[in-house]
NUDREN-194935 format. One record per residue: residue in one letter; x, z, y of N, C-alpha, C in turn. Coordinates in steps of 0.001 Angstrom, whole numbers, padded with zeros to 6 digits. Each point is the difference from the previous one (the first is absolute). Example, Ala and Ser with C-alpha at 12.3 -4.5 7.8 and 13.67 -1.06 7.14 Angstrom:
# NUDREN-194935
PT  aa      n_u      n_w      n_v     ca_u     ca_w     ca_v      c_u      c_w      c_v
PT   A   013190   007800  -005690  -000890   000000   001190   000900   000000   001200
PT   S  -000350  -000720   001050   000820   000060   001190  -000770   000730   001090
***
This chain:
# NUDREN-194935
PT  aa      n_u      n_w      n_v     ca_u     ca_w     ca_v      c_u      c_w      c_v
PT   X   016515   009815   103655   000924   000408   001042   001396  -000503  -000358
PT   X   000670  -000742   000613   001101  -000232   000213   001189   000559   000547
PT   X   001264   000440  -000812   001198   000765   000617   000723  -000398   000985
PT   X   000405   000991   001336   001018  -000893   000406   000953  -000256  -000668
PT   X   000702   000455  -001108   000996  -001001  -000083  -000689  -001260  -000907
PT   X  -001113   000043  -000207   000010  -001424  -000618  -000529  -001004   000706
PT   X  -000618   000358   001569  -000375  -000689   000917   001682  -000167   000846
PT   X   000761   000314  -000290   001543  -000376   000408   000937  -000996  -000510
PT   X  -000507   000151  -001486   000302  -001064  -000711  -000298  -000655   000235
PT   X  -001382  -000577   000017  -000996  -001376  -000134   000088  -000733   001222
PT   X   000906   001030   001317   000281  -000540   001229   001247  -000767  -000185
PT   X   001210   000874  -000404   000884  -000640  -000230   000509  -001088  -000784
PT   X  -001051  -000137  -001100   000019  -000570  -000892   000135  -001973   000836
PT   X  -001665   000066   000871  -000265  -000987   000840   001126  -000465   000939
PT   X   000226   001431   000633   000953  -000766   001258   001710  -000558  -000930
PT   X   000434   000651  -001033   001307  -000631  -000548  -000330  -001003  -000343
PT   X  -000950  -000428  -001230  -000283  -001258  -000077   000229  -000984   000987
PT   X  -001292   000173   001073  -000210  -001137   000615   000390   000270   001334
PT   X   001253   001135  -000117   000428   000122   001817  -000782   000259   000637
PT   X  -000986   000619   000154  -001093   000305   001220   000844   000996   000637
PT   X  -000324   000157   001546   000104   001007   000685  -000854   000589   000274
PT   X   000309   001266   000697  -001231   000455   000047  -001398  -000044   001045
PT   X   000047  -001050   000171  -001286  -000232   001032  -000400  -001327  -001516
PT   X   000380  -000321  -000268  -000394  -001202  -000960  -000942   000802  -001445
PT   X   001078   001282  -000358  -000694   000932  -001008  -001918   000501   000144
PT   X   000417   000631   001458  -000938   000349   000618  -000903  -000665   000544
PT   X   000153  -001147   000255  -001043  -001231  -000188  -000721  -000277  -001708
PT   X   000820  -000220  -000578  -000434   000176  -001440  -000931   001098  -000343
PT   X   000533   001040  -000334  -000519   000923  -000249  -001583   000271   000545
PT   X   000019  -000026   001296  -001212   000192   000868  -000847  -001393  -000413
PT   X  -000004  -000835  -000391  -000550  -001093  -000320  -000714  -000047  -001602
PT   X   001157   000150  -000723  -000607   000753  -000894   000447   000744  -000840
PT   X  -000421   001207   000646  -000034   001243  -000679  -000017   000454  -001436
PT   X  -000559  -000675  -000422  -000572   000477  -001576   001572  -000598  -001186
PT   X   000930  -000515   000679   001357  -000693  -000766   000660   001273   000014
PT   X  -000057   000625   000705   000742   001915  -000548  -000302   000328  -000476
PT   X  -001412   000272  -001257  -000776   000220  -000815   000746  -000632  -001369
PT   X   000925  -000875   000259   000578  -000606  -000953   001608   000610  -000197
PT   X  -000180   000685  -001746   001536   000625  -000055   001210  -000534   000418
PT   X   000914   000757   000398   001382  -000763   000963   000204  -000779  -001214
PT   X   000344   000439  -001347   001236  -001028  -000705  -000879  -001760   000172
PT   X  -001742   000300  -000463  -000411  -001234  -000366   000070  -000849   001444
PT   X  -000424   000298   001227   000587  -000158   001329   001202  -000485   000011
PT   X   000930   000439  -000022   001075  -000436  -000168   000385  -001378  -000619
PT   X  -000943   000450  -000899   000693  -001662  -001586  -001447  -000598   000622
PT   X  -000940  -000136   000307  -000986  -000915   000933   001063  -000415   001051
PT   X  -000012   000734   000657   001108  -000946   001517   000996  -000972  -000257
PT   X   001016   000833  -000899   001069  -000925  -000779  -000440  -001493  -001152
PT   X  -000831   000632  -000102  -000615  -001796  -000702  -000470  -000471   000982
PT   X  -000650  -000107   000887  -000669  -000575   000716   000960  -001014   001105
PT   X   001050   000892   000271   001303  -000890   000749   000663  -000646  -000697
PT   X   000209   000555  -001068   001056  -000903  -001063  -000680  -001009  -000108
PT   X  -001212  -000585  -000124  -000352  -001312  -000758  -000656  -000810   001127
PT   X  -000508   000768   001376   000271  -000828   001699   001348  -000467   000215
PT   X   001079   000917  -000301   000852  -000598   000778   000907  -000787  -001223
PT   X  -000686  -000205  -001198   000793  -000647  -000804  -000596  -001463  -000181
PT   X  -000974  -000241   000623  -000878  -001254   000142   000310  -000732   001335
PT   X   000178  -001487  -000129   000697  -000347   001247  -001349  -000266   000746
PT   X  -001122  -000008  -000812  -001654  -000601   000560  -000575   001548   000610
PT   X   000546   001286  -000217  -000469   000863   000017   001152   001020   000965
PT   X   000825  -000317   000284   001318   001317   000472  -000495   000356   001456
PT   X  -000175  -001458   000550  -000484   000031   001635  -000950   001397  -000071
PT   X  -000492   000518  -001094  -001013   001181   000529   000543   001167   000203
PT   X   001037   000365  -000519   000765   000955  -000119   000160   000896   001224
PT   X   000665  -001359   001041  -000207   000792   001384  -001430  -000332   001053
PT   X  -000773  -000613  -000429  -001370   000347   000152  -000490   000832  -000481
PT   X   000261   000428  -001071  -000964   001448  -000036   000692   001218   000700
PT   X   001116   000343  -000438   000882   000486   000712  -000577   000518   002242
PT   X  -000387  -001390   000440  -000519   000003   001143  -001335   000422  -000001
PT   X  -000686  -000260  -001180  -001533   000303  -000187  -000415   001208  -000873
PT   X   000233   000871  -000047   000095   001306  -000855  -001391   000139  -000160
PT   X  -000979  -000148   000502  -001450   000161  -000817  -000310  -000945  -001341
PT   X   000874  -001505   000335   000113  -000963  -001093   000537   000370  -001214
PT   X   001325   000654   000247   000650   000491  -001097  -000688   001306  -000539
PT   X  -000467   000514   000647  -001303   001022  -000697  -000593  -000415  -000666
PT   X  -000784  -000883   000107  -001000  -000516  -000715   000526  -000616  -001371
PT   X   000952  -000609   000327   001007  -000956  -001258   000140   000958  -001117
PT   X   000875   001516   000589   000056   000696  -001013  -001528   001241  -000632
PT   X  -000740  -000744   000483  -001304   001258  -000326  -000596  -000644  -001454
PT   X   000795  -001640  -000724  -000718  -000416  -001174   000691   000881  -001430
PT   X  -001004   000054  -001252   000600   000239  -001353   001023  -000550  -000252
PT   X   001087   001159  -000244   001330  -001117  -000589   000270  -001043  -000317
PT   X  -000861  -000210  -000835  -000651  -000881  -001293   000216  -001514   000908
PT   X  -000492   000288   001007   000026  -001080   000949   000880  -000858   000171
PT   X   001192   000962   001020   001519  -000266  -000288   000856  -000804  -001223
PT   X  -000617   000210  -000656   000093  -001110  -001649  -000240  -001330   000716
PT   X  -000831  -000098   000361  -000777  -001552   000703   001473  -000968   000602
PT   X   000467   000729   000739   001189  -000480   001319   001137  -000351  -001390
PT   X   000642   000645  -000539   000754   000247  -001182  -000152  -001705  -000638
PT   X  -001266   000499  -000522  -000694  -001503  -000850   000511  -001509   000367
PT   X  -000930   000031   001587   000232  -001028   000767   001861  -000343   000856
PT   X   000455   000963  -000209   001605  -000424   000473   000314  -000027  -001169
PT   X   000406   000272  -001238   000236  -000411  -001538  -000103  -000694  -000482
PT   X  -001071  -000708   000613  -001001  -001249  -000271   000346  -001192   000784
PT   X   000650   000156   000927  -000086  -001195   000849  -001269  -000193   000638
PT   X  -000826   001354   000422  -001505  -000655   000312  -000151   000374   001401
PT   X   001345   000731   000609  -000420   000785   000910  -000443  -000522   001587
PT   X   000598  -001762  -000298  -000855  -000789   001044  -000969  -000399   000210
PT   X  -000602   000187  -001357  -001942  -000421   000025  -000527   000926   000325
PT   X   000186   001239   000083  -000693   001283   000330   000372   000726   001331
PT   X  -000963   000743   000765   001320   000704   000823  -000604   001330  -000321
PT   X   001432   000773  -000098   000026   001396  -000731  -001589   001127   000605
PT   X  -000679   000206   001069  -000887   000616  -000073  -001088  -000616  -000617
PT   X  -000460  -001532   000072  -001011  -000566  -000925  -000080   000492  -001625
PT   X   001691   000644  -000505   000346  -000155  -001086  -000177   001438  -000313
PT   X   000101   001264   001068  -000689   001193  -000100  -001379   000182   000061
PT   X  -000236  -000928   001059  -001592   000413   000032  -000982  -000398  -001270
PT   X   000356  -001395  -000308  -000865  -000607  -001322  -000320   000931  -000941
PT   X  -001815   000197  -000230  -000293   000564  -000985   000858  -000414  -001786
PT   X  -000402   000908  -000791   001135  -000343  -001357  -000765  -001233  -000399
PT   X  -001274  -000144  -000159  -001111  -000907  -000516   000564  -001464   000692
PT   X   000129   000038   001201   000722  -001413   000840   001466  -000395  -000549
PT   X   001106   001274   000001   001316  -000594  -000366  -000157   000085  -001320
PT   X  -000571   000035  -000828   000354  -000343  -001798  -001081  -000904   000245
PT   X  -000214  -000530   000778  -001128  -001646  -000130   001257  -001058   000583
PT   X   000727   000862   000930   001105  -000777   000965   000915  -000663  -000480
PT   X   000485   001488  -001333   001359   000112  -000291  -000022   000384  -001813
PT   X  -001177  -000676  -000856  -000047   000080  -001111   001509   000474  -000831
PT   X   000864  -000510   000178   001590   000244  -000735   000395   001212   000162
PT   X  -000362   000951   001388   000011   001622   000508   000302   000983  -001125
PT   X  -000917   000101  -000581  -000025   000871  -001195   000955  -000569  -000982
PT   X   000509  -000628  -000226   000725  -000169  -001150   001391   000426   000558
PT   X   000244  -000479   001223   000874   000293   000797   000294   001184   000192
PT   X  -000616   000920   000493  -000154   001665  -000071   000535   000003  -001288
PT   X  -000723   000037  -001004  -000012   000412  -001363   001796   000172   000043
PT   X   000690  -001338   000074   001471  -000550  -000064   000563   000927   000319
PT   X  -000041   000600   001019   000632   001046   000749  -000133   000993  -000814
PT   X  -000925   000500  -000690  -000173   001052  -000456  -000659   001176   000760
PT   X  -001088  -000391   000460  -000624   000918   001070  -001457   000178  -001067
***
């Protein structure tokens, strides 16, 4: 069971991020449901990575206000393991972020991108993650 106030958060969290209004929220939400299930703070820092490294990619920003228009899309974007979000990071750090486009780079099983992106892990490591 989920609180309202933490189903308030995880709303607000979405619409500051990424400006939704509220017919855009409520498109989301109803689409998929199960992303309120997810605590506001990590919600929060999911959304905020997820724009920061769209709209920090010149191969990738155009989505920003496509998803924005497509709120079941951006549902889905944010329903992956953090862990994921690493991926986008990688590939704009990297200079890779034109060979890939950022949902290929969420969706890819781990077994595909460390076949993709052998250097990954060492890379992580760097960071200190």
């Amino acid at each position: 069971l989920i609180s309202p106030g933490a189903l308030q958060a995880g709303c607000a969290a979405l619409c500051s991020t990424w400006q939704l209004n509220q017919q855009q929220l409520s498109e989301l939400v109803t689409a998929v449901p199960e992303l309120l299930l997810t605590s506001p703070g990590v919600l929060k820092v999911t959304a905020s990575r997820l724009k920061f490294f769209l709209s920090h990619s010149r191969y990738w920003d155009e989505w920003v206000p496509r998803l924005v228009a497509r709120p079941k899309l951006l549902g889905r974007a944010l329903l992956f393991r953090t862990d994921r979000y690493d991926r986008l990071d990688y590939l704009k750090s990297t200079h890779r972020d034109g060979g890939l486009s950022w949902r290929d780079a969420l969706q890819m099983t781990d077994e595909d991108w460390q076949d993709m992106y052998p250097a990954y892990k060492a890379w992580w490591a760097l960071k200190g993650r």
